[in-house]
BAFI-3210 file (N, C-alpha, C; in Angstrom, 3 decimals, decimal comma, padded with zeros to 6 digits):
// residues 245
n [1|2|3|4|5|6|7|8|9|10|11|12|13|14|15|16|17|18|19|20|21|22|23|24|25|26|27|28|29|30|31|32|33|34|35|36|37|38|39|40|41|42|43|44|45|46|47|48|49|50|51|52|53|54|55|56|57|58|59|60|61|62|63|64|65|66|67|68|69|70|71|72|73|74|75|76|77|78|79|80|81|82|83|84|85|86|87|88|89|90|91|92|93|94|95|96|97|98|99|100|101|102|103|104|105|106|107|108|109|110|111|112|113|114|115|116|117|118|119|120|121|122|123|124|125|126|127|128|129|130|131|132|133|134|135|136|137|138|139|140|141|142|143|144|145|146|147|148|149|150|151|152|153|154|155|156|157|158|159|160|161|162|163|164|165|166|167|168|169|170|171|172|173|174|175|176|177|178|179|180|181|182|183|184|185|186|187|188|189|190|191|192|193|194|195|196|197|198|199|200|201|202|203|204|205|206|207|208|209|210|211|212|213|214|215|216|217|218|219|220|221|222|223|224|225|226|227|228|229|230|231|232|233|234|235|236|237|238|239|240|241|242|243|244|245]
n.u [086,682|090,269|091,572|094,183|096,065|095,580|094,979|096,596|096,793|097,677|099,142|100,518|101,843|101,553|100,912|100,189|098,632|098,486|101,354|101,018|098,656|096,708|096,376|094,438|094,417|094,330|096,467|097,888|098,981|099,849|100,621|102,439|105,528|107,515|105,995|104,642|106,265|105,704|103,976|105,570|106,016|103,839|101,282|100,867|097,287|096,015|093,629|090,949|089,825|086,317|083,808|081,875|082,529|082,340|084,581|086,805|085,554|085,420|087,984|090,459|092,515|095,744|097,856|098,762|102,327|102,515|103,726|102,523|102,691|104,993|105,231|108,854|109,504|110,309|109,991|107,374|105,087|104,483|104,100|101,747|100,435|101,519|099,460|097,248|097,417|097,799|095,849|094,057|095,026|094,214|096,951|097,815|101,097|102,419|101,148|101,715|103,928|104,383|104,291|105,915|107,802|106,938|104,090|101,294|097,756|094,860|092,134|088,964|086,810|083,782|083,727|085,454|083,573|081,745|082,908|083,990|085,218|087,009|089,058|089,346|089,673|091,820|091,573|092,454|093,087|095,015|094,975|097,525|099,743|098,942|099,094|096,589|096,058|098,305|101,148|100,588|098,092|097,268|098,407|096,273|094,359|094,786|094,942|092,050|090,803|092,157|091,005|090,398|088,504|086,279|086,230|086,060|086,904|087,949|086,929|088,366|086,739|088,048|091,203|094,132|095,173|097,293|097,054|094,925|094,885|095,987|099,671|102,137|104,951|108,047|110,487|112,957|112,904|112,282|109,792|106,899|102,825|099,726|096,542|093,426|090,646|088,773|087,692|085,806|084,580|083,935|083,599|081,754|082,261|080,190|078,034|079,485|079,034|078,999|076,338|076,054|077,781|080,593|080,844|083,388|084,415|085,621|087,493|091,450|094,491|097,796|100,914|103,870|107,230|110,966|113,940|116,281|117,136|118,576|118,987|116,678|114,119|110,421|107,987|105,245|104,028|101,771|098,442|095,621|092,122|089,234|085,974|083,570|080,655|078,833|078,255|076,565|078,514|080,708|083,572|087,288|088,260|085,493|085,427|087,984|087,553|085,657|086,719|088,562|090,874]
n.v [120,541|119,868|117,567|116,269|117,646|117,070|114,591|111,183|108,700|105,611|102,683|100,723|097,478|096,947|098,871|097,667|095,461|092,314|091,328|091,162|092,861|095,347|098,784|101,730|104,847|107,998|110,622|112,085|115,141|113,444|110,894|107,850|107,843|106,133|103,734|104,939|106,587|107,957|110,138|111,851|113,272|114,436|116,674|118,370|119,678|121,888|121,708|119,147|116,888|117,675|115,782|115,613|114,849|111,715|109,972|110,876|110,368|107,887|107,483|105,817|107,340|107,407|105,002|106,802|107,844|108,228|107,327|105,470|105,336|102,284|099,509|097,973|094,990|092,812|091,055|088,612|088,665|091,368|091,742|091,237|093,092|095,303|094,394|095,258|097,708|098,803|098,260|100,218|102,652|102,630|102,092|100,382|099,290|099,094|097,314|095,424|095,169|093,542|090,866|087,442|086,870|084,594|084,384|082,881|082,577|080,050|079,478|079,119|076,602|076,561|079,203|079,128|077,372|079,312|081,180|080,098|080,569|082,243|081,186|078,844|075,720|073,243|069,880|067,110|069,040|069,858|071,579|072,566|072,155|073,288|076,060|078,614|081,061|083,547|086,035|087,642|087,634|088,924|091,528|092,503|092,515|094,082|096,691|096,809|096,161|098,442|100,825|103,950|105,409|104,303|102,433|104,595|104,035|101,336|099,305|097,293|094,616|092,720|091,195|089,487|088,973|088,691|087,147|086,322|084,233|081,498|080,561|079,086|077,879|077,225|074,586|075,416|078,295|079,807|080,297|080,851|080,190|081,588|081,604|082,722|084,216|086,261|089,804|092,401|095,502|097,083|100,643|102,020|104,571|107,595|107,596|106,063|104,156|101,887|099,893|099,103|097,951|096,511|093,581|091,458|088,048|085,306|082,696|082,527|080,920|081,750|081,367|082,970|084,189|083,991|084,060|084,263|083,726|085,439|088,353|089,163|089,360|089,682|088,095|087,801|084,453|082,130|082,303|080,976|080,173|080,343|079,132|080,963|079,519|080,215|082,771|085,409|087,237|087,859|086,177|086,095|084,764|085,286|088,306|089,055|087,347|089,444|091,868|092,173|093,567]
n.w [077,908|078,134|079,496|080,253|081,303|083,861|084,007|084,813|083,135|083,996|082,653|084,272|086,075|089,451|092,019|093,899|092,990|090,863|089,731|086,263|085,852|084,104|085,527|085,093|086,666|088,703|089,157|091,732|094,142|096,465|095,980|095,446|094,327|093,871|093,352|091,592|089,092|086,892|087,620|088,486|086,380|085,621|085,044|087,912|089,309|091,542|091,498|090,924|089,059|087,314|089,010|087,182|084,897|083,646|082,848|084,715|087,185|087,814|087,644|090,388|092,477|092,146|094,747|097,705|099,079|101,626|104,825|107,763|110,820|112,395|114,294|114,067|112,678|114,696|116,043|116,246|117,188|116,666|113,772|113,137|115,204|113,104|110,976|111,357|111,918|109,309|107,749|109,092|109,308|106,134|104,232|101,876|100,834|102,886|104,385|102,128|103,080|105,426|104,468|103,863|100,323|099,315|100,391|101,196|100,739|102,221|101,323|102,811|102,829|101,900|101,177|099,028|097,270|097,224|095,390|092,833|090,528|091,058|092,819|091,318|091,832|091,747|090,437|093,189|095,449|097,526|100,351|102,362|100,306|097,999|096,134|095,992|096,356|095,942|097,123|094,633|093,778|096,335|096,541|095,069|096,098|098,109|097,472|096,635|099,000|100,824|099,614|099,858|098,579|098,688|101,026|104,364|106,864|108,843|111,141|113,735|115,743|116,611|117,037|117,143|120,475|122,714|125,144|125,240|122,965|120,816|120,618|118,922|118,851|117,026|117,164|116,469|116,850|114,140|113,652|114,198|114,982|115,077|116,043|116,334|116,683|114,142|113,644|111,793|110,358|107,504|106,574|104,604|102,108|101,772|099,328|097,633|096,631|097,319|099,962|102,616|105,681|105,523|106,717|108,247|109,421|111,665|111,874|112,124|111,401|111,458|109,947|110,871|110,046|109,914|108,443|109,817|113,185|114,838|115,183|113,711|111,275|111,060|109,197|107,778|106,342|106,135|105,779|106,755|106,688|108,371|108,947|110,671|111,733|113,201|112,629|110,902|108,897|106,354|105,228|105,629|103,628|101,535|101,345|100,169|097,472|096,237|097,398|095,480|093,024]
ca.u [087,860|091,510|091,905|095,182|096,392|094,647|094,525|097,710|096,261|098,622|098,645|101,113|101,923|102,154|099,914|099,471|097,764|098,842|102,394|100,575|097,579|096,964|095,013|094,341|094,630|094,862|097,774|098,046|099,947|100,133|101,048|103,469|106,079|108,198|105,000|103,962|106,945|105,218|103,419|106,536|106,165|102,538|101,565|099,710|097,120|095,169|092,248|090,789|088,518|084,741|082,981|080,329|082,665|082,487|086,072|087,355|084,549|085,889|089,216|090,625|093,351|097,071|097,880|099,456|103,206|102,923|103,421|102,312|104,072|104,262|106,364|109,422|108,896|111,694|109,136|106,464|103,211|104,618|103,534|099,920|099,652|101,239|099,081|096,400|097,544|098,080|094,387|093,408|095,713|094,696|098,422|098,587|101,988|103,259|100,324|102,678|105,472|104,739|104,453|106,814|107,831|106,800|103,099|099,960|096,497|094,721|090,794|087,714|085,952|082,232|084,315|085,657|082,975|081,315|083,404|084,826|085,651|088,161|089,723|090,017|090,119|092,096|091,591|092,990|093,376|095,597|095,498|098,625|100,174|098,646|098,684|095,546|096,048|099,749|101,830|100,487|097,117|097,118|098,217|095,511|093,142|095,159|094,485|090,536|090,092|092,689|090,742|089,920|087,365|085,402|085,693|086,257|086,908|088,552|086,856|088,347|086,129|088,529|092,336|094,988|095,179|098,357|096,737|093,864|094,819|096,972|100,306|102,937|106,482|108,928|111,971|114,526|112,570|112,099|108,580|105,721|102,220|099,052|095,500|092,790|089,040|089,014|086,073|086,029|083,482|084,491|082,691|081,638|082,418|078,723|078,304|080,860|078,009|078,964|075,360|076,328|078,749|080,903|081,612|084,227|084,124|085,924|088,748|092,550|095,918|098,702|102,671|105,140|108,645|112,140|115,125|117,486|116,959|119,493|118,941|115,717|112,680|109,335|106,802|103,763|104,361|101,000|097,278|094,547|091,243|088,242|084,651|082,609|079,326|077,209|078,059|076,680|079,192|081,891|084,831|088,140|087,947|084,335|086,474|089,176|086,894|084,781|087,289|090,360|090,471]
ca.v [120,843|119,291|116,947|115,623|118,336|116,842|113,015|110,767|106,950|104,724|101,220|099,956|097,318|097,746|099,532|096,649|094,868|091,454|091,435|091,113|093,664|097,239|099,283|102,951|105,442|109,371|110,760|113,399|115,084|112,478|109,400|107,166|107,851|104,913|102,520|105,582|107,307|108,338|110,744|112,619|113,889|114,685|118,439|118,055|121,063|121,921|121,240|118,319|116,877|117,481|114,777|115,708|114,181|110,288|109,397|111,126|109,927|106,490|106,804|105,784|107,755|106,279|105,189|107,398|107,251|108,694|105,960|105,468|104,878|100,567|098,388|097,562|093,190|091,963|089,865|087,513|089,256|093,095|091,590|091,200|094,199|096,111|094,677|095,836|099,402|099,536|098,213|100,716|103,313|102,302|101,452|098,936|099,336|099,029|096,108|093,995|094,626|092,412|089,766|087,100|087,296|083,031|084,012|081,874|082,202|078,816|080,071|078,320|075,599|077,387|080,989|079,016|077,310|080,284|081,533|079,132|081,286|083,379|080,590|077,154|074,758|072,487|068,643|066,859|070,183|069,850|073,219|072,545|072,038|073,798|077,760|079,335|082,264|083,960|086,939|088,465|088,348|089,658|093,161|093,094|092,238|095,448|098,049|096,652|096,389|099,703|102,132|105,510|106,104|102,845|102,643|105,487|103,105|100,114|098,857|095,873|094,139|091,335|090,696|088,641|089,108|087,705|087,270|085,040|083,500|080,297|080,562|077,833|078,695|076,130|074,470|076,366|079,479|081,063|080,106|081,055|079,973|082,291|080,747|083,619|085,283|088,461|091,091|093,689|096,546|098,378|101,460|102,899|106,122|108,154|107,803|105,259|102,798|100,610|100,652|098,475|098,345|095,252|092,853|090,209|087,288|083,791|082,436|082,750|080,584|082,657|081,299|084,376|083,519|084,707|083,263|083,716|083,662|086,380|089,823|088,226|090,449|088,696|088,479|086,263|083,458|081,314|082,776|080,298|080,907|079,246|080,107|080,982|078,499|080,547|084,214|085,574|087,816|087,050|085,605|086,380|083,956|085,654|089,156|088,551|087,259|090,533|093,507|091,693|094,403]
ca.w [078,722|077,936|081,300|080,064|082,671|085,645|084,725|084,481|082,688|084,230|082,679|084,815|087,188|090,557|092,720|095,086|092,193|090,598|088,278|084,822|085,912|083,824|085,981|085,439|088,436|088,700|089,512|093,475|094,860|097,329|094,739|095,189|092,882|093,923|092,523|089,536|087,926|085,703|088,430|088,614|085,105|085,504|085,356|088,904|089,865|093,363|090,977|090,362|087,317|088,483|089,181|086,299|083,844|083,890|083,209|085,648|088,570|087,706|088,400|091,270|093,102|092,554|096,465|098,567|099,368|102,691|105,636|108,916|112,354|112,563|114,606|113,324|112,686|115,350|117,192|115,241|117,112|116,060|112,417|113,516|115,273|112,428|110,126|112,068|111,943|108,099|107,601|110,098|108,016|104,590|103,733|101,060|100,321|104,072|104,753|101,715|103,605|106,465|104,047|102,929|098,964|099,384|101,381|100,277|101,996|102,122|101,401|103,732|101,752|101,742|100,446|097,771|096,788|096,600|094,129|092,070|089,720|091,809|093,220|090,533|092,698|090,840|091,251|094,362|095,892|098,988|101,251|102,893|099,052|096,646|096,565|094,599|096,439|096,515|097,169|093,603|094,292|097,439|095,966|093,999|097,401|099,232|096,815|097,086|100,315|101,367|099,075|100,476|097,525|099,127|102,229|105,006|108,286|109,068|112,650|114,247|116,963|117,252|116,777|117,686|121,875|123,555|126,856|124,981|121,836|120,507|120,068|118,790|118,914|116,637|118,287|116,220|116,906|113,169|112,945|115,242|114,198|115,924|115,888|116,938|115,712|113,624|113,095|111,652|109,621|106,837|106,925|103,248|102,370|101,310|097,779|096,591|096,058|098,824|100,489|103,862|106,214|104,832|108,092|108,006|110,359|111,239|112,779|110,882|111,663|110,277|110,432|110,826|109,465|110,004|108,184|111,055|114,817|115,449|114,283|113,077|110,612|110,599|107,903|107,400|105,372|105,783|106,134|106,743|106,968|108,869|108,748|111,833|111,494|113,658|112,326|109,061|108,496|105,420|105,279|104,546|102,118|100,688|101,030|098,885|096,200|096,250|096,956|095,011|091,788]
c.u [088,899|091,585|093,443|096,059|096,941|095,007|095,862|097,418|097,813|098,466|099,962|100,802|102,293|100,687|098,809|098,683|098,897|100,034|101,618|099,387|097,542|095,613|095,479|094,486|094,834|096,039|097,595|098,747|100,563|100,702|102,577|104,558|107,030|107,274|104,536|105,165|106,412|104,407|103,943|106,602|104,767|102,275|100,282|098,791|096,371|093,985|092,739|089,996|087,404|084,438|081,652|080,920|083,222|083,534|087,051|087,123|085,312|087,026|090,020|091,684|094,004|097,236|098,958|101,056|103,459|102,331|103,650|102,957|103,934|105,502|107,566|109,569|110,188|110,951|107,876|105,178|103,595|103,664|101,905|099,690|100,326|100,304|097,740|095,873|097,271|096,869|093,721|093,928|095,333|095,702|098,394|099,990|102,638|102,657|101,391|103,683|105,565|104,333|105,324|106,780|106,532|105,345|102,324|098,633|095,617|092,698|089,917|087,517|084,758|082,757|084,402|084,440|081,405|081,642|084,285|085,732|086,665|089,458|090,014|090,606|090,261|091,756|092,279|093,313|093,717|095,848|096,683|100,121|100,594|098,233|097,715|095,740|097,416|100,276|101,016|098,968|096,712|097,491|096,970|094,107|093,377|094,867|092,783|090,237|090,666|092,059|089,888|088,531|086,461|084,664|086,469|086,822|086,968|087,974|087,056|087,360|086,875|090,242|092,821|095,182|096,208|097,822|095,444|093,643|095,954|098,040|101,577|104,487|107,787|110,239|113,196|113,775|112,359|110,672|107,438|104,232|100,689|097,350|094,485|091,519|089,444|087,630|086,523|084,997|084,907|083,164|082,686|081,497|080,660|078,974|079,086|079,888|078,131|077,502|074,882|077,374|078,820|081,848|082,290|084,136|084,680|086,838|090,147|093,479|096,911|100,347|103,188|106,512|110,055|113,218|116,334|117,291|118,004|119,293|116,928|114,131|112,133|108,618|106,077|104,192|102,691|099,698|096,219|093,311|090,171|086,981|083,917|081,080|078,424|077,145|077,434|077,469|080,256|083,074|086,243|088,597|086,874|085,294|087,627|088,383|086,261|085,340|088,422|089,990|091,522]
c.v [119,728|118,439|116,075|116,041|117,713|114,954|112,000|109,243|106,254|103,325|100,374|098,480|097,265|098,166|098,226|095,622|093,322|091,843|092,082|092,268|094,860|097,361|101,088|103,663|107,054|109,870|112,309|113,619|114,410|111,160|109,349|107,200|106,811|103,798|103,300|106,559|108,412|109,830|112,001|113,462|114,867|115,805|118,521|119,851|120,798|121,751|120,039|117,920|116,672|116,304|114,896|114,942|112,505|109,602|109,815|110,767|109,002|106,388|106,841|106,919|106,918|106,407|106,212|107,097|107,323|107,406|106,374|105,075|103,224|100,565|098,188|095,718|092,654|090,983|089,316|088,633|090,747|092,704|091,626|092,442|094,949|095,793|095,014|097,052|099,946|098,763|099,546|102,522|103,420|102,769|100,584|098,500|098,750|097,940|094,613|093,998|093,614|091,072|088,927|086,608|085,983|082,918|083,515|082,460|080,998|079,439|078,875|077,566|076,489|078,411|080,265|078,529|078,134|080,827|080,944|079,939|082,294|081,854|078,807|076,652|073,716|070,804|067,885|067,902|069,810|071,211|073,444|072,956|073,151|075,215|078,395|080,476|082,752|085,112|088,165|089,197|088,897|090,805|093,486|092,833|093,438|096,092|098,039|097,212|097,828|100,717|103,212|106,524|105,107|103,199|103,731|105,561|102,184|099,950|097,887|095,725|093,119|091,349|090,073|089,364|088,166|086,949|085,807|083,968|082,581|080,743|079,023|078,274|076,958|075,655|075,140|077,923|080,771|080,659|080,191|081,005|080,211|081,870|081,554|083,968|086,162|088,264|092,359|094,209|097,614|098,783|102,325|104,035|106,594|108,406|107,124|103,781|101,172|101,211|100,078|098,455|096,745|094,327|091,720|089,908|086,138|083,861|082,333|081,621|081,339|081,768|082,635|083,606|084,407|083,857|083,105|084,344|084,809|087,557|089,916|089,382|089,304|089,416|087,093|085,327|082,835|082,189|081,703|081,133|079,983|079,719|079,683|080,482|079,539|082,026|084,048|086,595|087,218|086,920|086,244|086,388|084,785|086,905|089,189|088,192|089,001|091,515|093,190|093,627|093,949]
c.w [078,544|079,731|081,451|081,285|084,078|085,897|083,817|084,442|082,769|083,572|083,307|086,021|088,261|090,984|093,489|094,412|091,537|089,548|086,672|084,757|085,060|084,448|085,497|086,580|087,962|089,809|090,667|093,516|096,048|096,973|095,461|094,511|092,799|092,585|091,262|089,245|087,149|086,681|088,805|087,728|084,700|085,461|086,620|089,016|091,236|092,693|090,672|089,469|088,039|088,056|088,381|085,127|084,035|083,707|084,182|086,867|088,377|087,734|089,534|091,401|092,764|094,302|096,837|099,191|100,760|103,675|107,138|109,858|112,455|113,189|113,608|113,944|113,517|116,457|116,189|115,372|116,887|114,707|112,505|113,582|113,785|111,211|110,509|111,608|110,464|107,603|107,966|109,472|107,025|103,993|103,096|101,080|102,006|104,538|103,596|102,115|104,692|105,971|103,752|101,434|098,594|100,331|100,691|101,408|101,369|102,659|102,358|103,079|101,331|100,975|099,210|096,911|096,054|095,278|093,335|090,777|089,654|092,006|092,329|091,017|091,742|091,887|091,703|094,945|097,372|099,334|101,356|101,467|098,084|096,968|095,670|095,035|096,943|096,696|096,151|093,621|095,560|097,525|095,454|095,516|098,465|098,761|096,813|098,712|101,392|100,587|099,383|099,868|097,996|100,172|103,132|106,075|108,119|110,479|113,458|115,799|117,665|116,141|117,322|119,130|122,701|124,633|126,412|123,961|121,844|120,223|119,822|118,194|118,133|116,809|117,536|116,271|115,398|112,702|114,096|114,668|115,610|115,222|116,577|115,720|115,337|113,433|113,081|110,338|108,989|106,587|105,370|103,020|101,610|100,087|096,847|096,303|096,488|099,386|102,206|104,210|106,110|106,182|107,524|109,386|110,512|112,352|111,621|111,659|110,734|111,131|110,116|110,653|109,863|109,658|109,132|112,512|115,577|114,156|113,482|112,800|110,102|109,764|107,850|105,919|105,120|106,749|105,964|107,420|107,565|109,034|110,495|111,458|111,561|113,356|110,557|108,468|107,382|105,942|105,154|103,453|100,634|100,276|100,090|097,745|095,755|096,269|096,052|093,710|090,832]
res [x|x|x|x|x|x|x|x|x|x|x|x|x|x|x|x|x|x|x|x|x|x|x|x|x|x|x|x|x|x|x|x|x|x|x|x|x|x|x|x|x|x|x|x|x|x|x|x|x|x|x|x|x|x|x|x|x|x|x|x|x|x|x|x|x|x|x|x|x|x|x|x|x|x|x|x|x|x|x|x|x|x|x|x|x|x|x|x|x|x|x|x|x|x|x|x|x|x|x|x|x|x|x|x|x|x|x|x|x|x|x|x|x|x|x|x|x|x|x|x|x|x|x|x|x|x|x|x|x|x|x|x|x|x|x|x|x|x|x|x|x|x|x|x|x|x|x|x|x|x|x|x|x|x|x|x|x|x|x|x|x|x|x|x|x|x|x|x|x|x|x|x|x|x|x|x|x|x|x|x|x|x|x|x|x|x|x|x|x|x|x|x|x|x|x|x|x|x|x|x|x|x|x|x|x|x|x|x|x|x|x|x|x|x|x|x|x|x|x|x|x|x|x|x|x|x|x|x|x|x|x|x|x|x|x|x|x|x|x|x|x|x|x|x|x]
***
């Protein structure tokens, strides 16, 4: 059977994935066509390629362009909760928007040294400094950890909580910096060869940014990460190594 039809080999980048990345992807009627073009040209049908033939099982879905109800970012903690929502969504595309272009996350020690190999920790490695993890790969950590062929459920046990968590507010007001636990279970879809339900665990500091105090759209600038001693659940840090793609 001809599947040229059915299956549209993207090697672009984009798709929430790092600049330089080629990933494959099949092309929906639900696709993106902002992030695949090329999707537009595609000859889509209400069939899809069975799952008996092995290049087709293996490729992902291009993401979805259709977006969910979020906050619009005119207050620091909207950015939290919406990135909450577009976890909770699987939204990649609307989860990098509450980023800024200039965000870094600043991995655990233990995560990295887990995986050295993700993260080349170069020598004298100052956190505060030195960015191993930036803007680029953190597309390539949304399309992992948002994929619908994965996982099925997003469950937070723990977010940012006005009423109980740190906040630090900076005297010209474009920088607010929120200090709280996360948990949360992703829930594997049956059959995608996830064979546990993949918990994350720790404590985060995140700065939220806004270039001007009037009129003023936030976005996360700085993600730290901190490991909970007495849980065995992973990291953010471990996460990111493991769903990046």
């Amino acid at each position: 059977m001809d599947l040229r039809p059915y299956l549209c080999a993207l090697l672009l980048a984009g798709c929430g994935l790092a600049d330089d990345a080629q990933v494959e992807c099949r092309c929906t009627a639900d696709s993106d066509l902002n992030l695949f073009p090329a999707c537009a040209d595609a000859l889509l049908s209400g069939e899809r390629p069975g799952a008996s033939n092995p290049f087709a099982a293996r490729l992902p879905d291009c993401p979805t362009g259709k977006r969910i109800p979020i906050l619009e970012p005119t207050r620091a903690e909207y950015v939290l909760f919406n990135i909450k929502t577009t976890f909770e969504g699987f939204s990649p595309v609307q989860y990098l928007d509450q980023l800024d272009e200039g965000f870094w996350f600043i991995p655990e020690a233990e995560g990295m040294d887990l995986y050295p190999e993700v993260y080349h920790l170069p020598e004298g490695y100052v956190p505060e400094r030195d960015t191993l993890w930036t803007y680029a790969q953190e597309r390539s950590f949304a399309a992992g950890l948002l994929d619908k062929n994965r996982f099925q459920r997003v469950e937070f046990r723990r977010w940012y909580e006005s009423a109980k968590d740190q906040r630090t507010i900076a005297e010209d007001g474009r920088s607010e910096v929120f200090f709280f636990p996360y948990e949360l279970d992703l829930i594997p879809v049956s059959g995608s060869g996830e064979e546990e339900i993949f918990g994350i665990k720790g404590r985060m500091e995140v700065e939220v940014y806004t270039p001007t105090a009037e009129n003023p759209a936030w976005s996360l600038r700085r993600w730290q990460d901190f490991r909970d001693l007495a849980s065995a659940k992973k990291t953010w840090t471990e996460a990111r190594a493991m769903l990046s793609r």
